[in-house]
C-alpha positions in Angstrom: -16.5 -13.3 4.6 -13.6 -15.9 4.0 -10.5 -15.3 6.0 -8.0 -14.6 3.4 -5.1 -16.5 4.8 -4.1 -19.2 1.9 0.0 -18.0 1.0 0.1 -16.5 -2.3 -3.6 -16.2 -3.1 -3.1 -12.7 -3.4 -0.5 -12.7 -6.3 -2.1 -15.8 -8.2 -5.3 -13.2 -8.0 -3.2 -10.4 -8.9 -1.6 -12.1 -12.1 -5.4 -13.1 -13.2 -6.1 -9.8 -12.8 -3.5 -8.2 -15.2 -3.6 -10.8 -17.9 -4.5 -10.2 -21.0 -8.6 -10.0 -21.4 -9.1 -10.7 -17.4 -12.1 -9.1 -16.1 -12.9 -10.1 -12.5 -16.0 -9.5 -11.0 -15.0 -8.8 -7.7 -11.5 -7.2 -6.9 -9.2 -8.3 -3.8 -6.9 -5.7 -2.5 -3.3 -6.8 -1.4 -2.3 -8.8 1.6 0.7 -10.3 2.6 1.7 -13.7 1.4 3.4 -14.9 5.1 2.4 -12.0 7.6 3.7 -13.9 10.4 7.2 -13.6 9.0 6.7 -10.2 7.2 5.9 -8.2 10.3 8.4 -10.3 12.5 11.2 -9.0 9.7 9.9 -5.4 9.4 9.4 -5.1 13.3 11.8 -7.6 15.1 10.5 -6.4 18.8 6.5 -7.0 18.1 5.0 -9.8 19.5 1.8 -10.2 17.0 -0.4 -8.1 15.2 -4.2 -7.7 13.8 -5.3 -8.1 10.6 -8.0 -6.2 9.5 -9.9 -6.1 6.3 -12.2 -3.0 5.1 -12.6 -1.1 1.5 -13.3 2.4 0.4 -17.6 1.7 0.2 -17.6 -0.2 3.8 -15.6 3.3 5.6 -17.5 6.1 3.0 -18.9 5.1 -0.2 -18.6 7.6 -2.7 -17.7 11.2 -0.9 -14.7 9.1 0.4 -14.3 7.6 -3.2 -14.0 11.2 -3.8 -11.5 12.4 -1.6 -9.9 9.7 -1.9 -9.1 10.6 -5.9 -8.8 14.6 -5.2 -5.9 13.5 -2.9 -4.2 11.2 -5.4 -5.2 13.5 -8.2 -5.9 10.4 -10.3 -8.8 8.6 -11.0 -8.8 4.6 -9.2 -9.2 2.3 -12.1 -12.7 0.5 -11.9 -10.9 -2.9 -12.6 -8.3 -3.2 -9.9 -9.3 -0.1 -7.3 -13.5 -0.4 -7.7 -15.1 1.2 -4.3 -16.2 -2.4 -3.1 -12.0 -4.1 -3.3 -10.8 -5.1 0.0 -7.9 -3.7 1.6 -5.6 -5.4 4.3 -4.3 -4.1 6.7 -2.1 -4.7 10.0 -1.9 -3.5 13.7 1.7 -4.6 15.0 1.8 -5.5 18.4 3.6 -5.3 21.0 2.6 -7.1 23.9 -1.0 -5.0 23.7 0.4 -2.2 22.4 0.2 -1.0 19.0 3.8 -0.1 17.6 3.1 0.3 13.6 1.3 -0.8 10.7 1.8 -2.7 7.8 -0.4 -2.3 4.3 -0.4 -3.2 0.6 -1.5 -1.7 -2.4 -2.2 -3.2 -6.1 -0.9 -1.3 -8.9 -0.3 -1.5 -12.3 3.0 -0.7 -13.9 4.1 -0.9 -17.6 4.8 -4.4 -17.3 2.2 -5.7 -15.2 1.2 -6.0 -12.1 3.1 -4.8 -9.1 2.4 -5.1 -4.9 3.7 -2.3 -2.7 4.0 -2.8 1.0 4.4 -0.1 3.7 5.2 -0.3 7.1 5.0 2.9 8.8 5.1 4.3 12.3 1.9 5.1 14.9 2.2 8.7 12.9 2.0 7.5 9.4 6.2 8.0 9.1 7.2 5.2 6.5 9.6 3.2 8.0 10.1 0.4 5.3 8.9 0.0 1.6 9.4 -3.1 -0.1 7.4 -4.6 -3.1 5.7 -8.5 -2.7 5.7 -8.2 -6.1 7.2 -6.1 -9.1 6.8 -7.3 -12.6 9.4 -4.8 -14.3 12.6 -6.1 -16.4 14.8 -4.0 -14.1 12.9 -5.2 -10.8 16.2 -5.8 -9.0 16.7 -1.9 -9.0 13.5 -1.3 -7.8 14.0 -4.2 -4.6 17.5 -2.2 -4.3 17.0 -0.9 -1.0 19.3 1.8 -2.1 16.3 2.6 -4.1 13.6 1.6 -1.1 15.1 3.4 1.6 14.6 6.8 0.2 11.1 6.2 0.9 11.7 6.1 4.9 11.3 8.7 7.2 7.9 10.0 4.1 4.2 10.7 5.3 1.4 11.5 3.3 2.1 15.2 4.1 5.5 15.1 1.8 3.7 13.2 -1.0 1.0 16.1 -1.2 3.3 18.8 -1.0 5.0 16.9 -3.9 1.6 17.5 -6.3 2.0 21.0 -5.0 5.0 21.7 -6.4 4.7 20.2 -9.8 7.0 22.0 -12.4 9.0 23.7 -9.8 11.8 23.2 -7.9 11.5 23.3 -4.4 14.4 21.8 -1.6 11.3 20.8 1.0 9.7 18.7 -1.9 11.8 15.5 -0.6 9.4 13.1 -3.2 10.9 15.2 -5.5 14.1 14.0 -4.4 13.2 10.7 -5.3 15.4 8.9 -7.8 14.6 6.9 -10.7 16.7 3.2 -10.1 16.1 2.0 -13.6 17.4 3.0 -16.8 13.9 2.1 -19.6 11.1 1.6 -16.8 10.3 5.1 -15.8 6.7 4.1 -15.7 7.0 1.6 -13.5 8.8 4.0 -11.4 5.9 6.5 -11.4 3.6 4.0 -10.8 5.8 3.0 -7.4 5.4 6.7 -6.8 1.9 6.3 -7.7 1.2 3.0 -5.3 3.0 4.6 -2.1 1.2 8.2 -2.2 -2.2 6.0 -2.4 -1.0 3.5 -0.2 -0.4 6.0 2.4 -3.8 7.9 1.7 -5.9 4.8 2.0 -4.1 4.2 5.7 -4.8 7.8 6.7 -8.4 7.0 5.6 -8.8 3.3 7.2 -6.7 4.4 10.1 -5.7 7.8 11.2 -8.8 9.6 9.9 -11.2 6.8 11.8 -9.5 6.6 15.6 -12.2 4.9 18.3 -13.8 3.2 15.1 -11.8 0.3 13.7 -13.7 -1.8 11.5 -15.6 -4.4 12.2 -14.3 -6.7 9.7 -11.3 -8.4 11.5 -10.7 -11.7 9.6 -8.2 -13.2 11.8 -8.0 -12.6 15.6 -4.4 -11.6 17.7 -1.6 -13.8 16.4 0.7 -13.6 19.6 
């Protein structure tokens, strides 16, 4: 496999993907345009990191297809989230430690494409949320980190307790909490909703749920 370290390829690929009549034979997940200065800015004290590249048919195939979806409670849309689309994903260093991680989704909002990126701790605790790209007319709410940093301090845990709670009120449910930045994109806020709580599950699947088995596929080696 090619190392996938051209800047931008991955939102030139996205914005082919999402115009009008695209059909791409082989979907690329989301990776981050400059990583070296991404990670530097989201971790200031690491001192590299490893980036790693898997999908959802290389780590289960089609129970963890499955599981995957009963978790989102949503369907992954055969164009953009097929079983075979390659995810990135990075170990932050520090010296030879792991500190955090840093991963992207694809998803699709009213308006187009959109990139989510998390950074979370060694537990799966977000501790930044930014989009690489958002395609909305009110995107400058959605960058607002007014709006961002309610996402910080949020596991997978507090986005499933969320679906548990649907159409009741309940003080624990803190993505529930959540408010809308934008005043006539409410879907592309519940597609940010959408891209985090998946975002999260496919870490927990690449990384927390497969400890003393990291994929094989590592495109680029340490960057120290």
């Amino acid at each position: 496999m090619i190392a996938k370290t051209t800047a931008g390829i991955s939102v030139i690929l996205l914005a082919l993907l999402f115009s009008p009549g695209a059909r791409l034979h082989a979907a690329v997940g989301c990776s981050l345009n400059d990583p070296d200065r991404d990670i530097k800015r989201i971790f200031p004290s690491s001192t590299g990191y490893r980036s790693q590249f898997t999908s959802i048919a290389e780590r289960g195939g089609q129970p963890l297809l499955a599981q995957i979806e009963a978790k989102l409670g949503d369907k992954l849309n055969p164009e953009y989230e097929s079983i075979d689309v390659e995810y990135a994903y990075y170990v932050v260093l520090k010296g030879k430690d792991a500190i955090g991680y840093v991963h992207g989704v694809n998803e699709k909002g009213t308006f187009g494409g959109m990139q989510v990126i998390l950074a979370t701790d060694l537990n799966g605790k977000i501790v930044n949320m930014y989009y690489q790209k958002v395609s909305s007319p009110e995107s400058r709410s959605f960058r607002d980190k007014a709006f961002t940093d309610q996402f910080v301090g949020l596991s997978l845990s507090d986005f499933l307790h969320h679906d548990a709670m649907k159409g009741s009120t309940d003080p624990a449910d803190k993505v529930g909490a959540i408010k809308d930045p934008s005043k006539k994109s409410n879907g592309d806020f519940l597609a940010s909703l959408r891209g985090v709580k998946k975002n999260l599950i496919l870490l927990d699947a690449f990384v927390f749920s497969a400890k003393g088995g990291e994929s094989n596929q590592i495109q680029e080696g340490e960057k120290q």
